[in-house]
N, C-alpha and C positions, 0 to 999 in steps of 0.2 A: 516701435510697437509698444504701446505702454501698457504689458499685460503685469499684473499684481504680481511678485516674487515671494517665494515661501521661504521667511528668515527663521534662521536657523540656529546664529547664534553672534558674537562680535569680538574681533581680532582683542587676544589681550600678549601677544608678543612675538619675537622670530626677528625674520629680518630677509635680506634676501640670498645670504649665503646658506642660511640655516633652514630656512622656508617660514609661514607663516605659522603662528599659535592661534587658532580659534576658540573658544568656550563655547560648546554646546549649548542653547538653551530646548532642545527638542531631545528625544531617546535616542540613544546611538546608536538603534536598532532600525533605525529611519534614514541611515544614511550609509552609503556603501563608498567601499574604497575606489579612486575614480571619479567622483561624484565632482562636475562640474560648476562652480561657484562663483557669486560673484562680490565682491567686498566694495562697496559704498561710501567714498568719503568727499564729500563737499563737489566739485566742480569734476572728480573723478571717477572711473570706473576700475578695478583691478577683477583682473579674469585669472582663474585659477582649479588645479584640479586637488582633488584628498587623495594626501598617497599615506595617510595612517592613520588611525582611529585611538588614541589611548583613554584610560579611565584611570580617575586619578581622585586625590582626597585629602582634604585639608589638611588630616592627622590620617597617619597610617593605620592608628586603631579602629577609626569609624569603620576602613574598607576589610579590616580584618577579622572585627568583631560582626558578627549576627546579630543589628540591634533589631531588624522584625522580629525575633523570637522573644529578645526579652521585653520588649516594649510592646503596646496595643499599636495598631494598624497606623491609626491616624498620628501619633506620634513619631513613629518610626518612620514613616511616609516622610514628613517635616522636617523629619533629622536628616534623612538622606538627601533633601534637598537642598538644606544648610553646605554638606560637609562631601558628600559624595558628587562626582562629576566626570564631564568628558571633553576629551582636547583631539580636536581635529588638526593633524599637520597637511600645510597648503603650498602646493607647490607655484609658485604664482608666473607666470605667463608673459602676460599681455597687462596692457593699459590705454585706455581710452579719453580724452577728455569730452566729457558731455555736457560743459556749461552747466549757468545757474537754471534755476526751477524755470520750466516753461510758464511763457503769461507775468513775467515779474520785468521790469524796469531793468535788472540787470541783466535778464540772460537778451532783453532785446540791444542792449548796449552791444553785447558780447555777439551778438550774430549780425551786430551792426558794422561789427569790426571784421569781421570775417567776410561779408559782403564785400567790401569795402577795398579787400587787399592785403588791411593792416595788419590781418592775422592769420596766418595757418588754420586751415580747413581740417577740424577735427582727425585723425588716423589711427588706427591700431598701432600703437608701436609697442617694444618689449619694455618689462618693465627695469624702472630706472632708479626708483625712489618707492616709500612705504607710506601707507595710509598710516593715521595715529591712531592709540589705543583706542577701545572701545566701538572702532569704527563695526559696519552693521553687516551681518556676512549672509546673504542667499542663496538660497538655489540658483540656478540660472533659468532663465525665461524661456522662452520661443522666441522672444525678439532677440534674447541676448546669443542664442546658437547662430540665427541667422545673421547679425551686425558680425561675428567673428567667422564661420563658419557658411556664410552666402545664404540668400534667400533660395528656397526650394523651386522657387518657382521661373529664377533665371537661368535661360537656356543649357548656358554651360555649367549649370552646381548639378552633381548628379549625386541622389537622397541613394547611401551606400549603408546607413543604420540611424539609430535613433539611441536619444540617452535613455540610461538603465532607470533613472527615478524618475523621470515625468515623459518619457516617450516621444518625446522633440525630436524631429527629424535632422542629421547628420549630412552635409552635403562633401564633396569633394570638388575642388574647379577643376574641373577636363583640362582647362586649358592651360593651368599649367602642370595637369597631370602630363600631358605629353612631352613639355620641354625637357624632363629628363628622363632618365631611366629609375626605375620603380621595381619594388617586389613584392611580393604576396608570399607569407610564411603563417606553417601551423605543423605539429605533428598529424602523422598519419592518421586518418579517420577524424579532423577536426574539420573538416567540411572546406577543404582548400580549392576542390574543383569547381565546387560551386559557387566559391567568393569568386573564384575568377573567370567566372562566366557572366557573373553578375558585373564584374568590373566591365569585362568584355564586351558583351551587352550593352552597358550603358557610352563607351567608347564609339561602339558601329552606329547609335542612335545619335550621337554628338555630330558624327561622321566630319571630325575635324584633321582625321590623320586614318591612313589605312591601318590595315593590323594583317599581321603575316602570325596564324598560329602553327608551330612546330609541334601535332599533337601526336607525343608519341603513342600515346593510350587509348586514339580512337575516342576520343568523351565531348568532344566538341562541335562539329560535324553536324550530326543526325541524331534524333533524338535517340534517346537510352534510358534505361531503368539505373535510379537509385538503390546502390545496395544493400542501405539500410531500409527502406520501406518498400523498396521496389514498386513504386509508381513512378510512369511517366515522366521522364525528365527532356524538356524540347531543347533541340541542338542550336547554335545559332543559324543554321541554316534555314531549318522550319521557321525562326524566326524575323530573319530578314532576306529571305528568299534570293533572288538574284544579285541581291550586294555581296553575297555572299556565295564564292567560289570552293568546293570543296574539290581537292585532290588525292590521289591516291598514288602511294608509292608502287610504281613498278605494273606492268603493261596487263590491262585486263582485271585489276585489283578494284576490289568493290569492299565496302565498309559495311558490314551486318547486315546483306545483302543489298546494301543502296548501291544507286550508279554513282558514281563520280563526275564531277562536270568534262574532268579529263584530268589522264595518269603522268605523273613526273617519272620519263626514263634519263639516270643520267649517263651520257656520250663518253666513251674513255677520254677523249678529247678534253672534257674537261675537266679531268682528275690528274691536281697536280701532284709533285713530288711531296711539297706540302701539307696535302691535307693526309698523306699516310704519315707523316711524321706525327700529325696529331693523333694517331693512331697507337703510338709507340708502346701503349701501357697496354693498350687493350690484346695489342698481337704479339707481346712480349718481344719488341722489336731490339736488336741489338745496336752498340755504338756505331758500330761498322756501318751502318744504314743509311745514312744521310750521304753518305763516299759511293754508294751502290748506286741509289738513286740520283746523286750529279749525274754520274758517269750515262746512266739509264738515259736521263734529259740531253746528255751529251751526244749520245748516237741519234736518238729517236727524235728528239725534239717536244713538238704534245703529242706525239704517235707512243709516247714509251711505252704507257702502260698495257697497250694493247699488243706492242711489240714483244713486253715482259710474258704477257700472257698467253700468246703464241711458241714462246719458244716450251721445245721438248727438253726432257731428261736422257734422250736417247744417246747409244754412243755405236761406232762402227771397228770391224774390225779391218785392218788392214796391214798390209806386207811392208817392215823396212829397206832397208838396203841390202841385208843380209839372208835377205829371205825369212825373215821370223814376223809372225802377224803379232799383234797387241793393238788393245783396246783402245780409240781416242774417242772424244765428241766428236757426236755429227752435227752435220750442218743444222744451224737453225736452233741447235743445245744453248740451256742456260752455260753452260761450260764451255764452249766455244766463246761463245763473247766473250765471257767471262776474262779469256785466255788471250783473247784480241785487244782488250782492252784496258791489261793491267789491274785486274778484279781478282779480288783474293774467289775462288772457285767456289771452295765451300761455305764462303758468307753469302754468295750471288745463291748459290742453292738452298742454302737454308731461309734467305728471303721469298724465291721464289717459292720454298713451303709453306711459309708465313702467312704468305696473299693469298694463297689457294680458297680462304673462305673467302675473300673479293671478287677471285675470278670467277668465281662459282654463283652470285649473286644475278638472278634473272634479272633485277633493275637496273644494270650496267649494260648498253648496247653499247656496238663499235659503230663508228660510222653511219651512226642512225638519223635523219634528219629531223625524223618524230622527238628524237632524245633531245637532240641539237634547242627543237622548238619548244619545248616545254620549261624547261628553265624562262626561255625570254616570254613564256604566255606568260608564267606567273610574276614577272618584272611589268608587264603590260596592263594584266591587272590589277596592281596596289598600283602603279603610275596613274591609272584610271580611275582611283577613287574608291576602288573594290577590296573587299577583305577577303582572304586567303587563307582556309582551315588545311593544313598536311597532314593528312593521316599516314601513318605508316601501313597500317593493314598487319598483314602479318610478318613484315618485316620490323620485329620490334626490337631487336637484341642494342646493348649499349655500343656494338661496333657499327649496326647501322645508323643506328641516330647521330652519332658522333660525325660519320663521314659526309651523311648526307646535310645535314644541321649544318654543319661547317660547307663544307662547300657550297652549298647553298645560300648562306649568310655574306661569304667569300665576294661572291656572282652581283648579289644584291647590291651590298656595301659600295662596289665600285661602280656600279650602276648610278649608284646617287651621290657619289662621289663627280663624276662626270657631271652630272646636271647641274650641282651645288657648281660647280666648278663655272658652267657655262653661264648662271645665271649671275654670278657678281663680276666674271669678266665681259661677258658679250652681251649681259641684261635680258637672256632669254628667262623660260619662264621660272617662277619659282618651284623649286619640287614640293612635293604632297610630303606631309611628314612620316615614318613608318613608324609603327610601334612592332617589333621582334616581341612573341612570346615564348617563351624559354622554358620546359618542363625538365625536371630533375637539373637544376642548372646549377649544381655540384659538379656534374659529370663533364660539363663543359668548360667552368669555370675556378677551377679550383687550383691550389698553390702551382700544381705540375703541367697542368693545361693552358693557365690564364697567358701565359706569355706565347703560344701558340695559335691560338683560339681568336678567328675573329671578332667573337662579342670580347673580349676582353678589349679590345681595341674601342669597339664604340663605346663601352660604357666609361670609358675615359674620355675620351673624345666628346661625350655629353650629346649637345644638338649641330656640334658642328656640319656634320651631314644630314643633318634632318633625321636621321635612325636612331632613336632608341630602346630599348631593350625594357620588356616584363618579364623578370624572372620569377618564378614558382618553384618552391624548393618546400623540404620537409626538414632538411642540414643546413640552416645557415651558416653553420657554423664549419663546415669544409669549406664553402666557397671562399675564395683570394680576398683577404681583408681589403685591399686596394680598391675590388672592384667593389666591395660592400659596403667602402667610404662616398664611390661616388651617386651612390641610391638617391635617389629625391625621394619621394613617397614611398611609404611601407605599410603593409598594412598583414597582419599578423595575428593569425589565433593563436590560441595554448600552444606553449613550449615546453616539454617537462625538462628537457637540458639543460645545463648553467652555461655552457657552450656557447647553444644555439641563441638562448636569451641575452646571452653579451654581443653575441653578433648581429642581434636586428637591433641592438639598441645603441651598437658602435656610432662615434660620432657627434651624440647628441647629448646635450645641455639636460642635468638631471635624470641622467639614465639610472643612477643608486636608487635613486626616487623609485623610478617608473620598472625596474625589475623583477619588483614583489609584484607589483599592479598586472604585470604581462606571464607570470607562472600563474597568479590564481583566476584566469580568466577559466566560464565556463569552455570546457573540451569542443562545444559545439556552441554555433550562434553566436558569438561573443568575439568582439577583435578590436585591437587598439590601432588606434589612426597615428600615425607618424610623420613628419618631416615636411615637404617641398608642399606638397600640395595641400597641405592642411595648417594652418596657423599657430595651432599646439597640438601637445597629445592630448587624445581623446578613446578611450575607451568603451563602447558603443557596442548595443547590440545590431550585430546586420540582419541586415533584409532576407527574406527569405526567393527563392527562386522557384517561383509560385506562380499559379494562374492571374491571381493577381498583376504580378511584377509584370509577366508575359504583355498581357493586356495593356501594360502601359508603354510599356518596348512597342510594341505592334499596331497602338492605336492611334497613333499621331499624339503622341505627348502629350495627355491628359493630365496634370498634376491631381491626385487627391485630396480629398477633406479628409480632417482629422478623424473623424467617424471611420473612415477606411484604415484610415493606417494603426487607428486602435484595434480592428479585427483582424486585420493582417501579423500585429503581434500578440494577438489572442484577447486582447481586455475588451468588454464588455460583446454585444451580439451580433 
């Protein structure tokens, strides 16, 4: 795209361990940190982002003295332009080669040769080597966002923001958004639900992988009001109507009075010993625990838990030998087993108190076939191409998302374990890829969990099963560094933690850089691009989740003119 680039100024030092030194020649008030560039030198292109702005001056007295005051305007003017100046540091990227000038003798030579065989077909690759002084340093174009960042207009680049100085559309490729696991971070109130609806949305629209969302907060679903303006916000349901399956936790449960397409009851049957151990923190479980529940699976088999939860505290009184009655368990007592089975009594009883907010849970049926079915709809439906919104409803506490989240994850995971399985032994068919979305996924994922926890498993494991994991978090910096090593894409608003900002930026090449650049993002609207799915950082303002945006979800993929996507970020009418 040969559109005109706005220079700005030309490299006069740096290197590649130290980043790029630019000379201003425009006001430094014209250029923000972040700020997308591109440096010009002969048959090359280097792509690069400003991760610092400094002002600087020949002699330290010009910058210290006030020469507009003692000097007349136009003098003073002339002298600052001598001696007063500014140095853009560049963090540099990427490199392209782009041949000699189009229409010249040599660049047909040069695409003679590449026709031909004799030469490597131009690529993005990292950079390797440095332009020489004086080389010419730009803005970056529209052509140059799309040549690194995908043209807008191909099916799988999904327009997710646009750059902060000239309003160029930002794409992300879906496809290999899905090859890994990815996360979305921001503090509280910086508009996290919304980027990931937006993600979400344009994912069901790609429709290249199902999406199973764990929403523990009801916000995805059906529409909802924004809490900050309180207008209308549409769910993905409204928006993709029957590709999308909404459920609800536990029998008769309805999300802000909508129906549900049908309710997830889970069958004691398939609640292992397991997923209570992941429970450990939540129910203050003891060491002893894991010795209670072998022995549980020992007698019962998958019947335990509902055998654990049948039995009484009662005890009977009865006559020894000697004629003297005292107290023993009765039949069917936690104590009884307990007693049969070589179970210390009072750790059997104190677990059996522990559960009691389990057994007490209307979403757990025994024996239920309904229960039984539900689990395998919602494996039926993402096998079928369908997306999967879980509301909890009013079961929102962190013991029930934890159990159900896990178990649930558990169920799936071997589901397409199976099929991955089937399909490179026996050539059946390939499975649908999942994309797991993950809300507060500290609570699941973190130092004391990760080793317990099924998603810790797959986000290691990558695409070996087709399943990867969107986490959504506000802490990145609790979750298990391990699992935050293997993130492909990230995509992040404001962090005001040093924590949280060293952890979405673990990992990655020129994170010193890029730390200052991801604290002073605005609070809202504002989020930097990360990693797998995106070719470098980039810090962008996002899209909004708007009537607009709706319309382009919903209308058969209409891409816009730049006329639209300037009123959608406010410039001009």
């Amino acid at each position: 795209m040969n559109i005109q680039r706005t220079q700005i100024g030309y490299l006069v030092g740096g290197g590649l361990k130290e980043n790029f030194r630019v000379r201003l020649t425009v006001s430094p008030q014209e250029i923000q940190e972040g700020a997308f560039v591109v440096i010009q030198s002969g048959w090359w292109n280097y792509y690069g982002i400003v991760t610092d702005i400094q002002l600087g001056a020949t002699d330290p007295r010009f910058a210290d003295e006030q020469t507009e005051v003692r000097f007349p305007a136009h003098i003073a003017k002339a002298l600052h332009g001598q001696t007063l100046y500014a140095n853009l540091e560049v963090l540099p990227n990427l490199m392209l080669e782009v041949g000699p000038e189009l229409g010249t003798p040599e660049y047909k030579d040069w695409q003679g040769k590449i026709d031909a065989g004799l030469k490597d077909a131009p690529r993005i690759l990292p950079v390797k080597n440095v332009p020489p002084h004086h080389a010419v340093v730009s803005l970056a174009n529209e052509g140059d966002i799309a040549e690194i960042f995908g043209d807008p207009n191909k099916e799988s680049n999904f327009v997710v923001g646009y750059t902060r100085e000239q309003n160029h559309p930002v794409c992300i490729d879906l496809d290999k958004f899905v090859q890994r696991s990815s996360g979305v971070f921001g503090a509280t109130g910086t508009g996290k639900s919304f980027l990931t609806r937006l993600v979400l949305a344009g994912l069901m629209k790609h429709n290249q992988a199902s999406v199973l969302v764990l929403d523990m907060h009801n916000e995805y679903g059906f529409n909802d009001k924004a809490s900050d303006t309180k207008k209308d916000v549409k769910g993905l349901k409204t928006l993709f109507g029957s590709k999308v399956r909404c459920v609800g936790l536990g029998r008769g449960t309805t999300i802000r009075g909508e129906q549900v397409d049908f309710n997830l009851e889970i069958s004691t049957g398939d609640i292992s010993t397991s997923d209570i151990e992941t429970l450990s923190r939540e129910l203050n479980l003891r060491e002893t625990t894991p010795t209670i529940l072998n022995a549980l699976y020992g007698t019962f088999k998958d019947k335990w838990f509902a055998a654990f939860r049948s039995m009484s505290r009662e005890t009977v009184m009865i006559e020894d030998d000697r004629g003297k009655t005292k107290e023993v368990p009765a039949e069917g007592s936690v104590a009884r087993w307990a007693m049969e089975n070589g179970v210390n009594v009072m750790a059997a009883e104190a677990l059996h108190d522990k559960l009691r907010r389990l057994f007490s849970q209307p979403y757990i049926a025994e024996g239920d076939a309904a229960a039984n079915n539900s689990i395998a709809q919602i494996i039926q439906s993402l096998e079928a191409g369908k997306h999967v919104v879980l509301s909890f409803g009013e079961h929102e506490s962190d013991l029930d998302y934890l159990l159900v989240s896990n178990l649930l994850t558990r169920k799936i995971r071997a589901a397409w374990e199976k099929k991955t399985n089937e399909f490179r032994t026996h050539g059946k068919a390939e499975p649908r890829p999942l994309i797991i979305v993950v809300e507060e996924a500290h609570k699941l994922l973190n130092r004391e969990m990760a080793a317990q926890t099924t998603f810790a498993t797959i986000a290691r494991e990558l695409r070996k099963y087709y399943v990867t994991l969107l986490i959504v978090d506000q802490r990145p910096s609790q979750i298990y560094d391990e699992v935050m090593s293997q993130l492909g894409t990230r995509i992040s608003g404001w962090l005001g933690d040093d924590l949280d900002i060293q952890a979405v930026l673990s990992g990655l090449s020129g994170r010193d850089a890029l730390r200052g650049m991801l604290a002073r993002l605005q609070p809202k609207e504002e989020v930097l691009l990360l990693g797998w799915g995106v070719p470098m950082p980039l810090p962008v303002c996002s899209r909004r989740y708007d009537e607009a945006f709706w319309k382009e979800m919903g209308g058969g993929g209409k891409k816009r003119s730049s006329e639209e996507i300037n009123r959608e970020m406010g410039f001009g009418g």
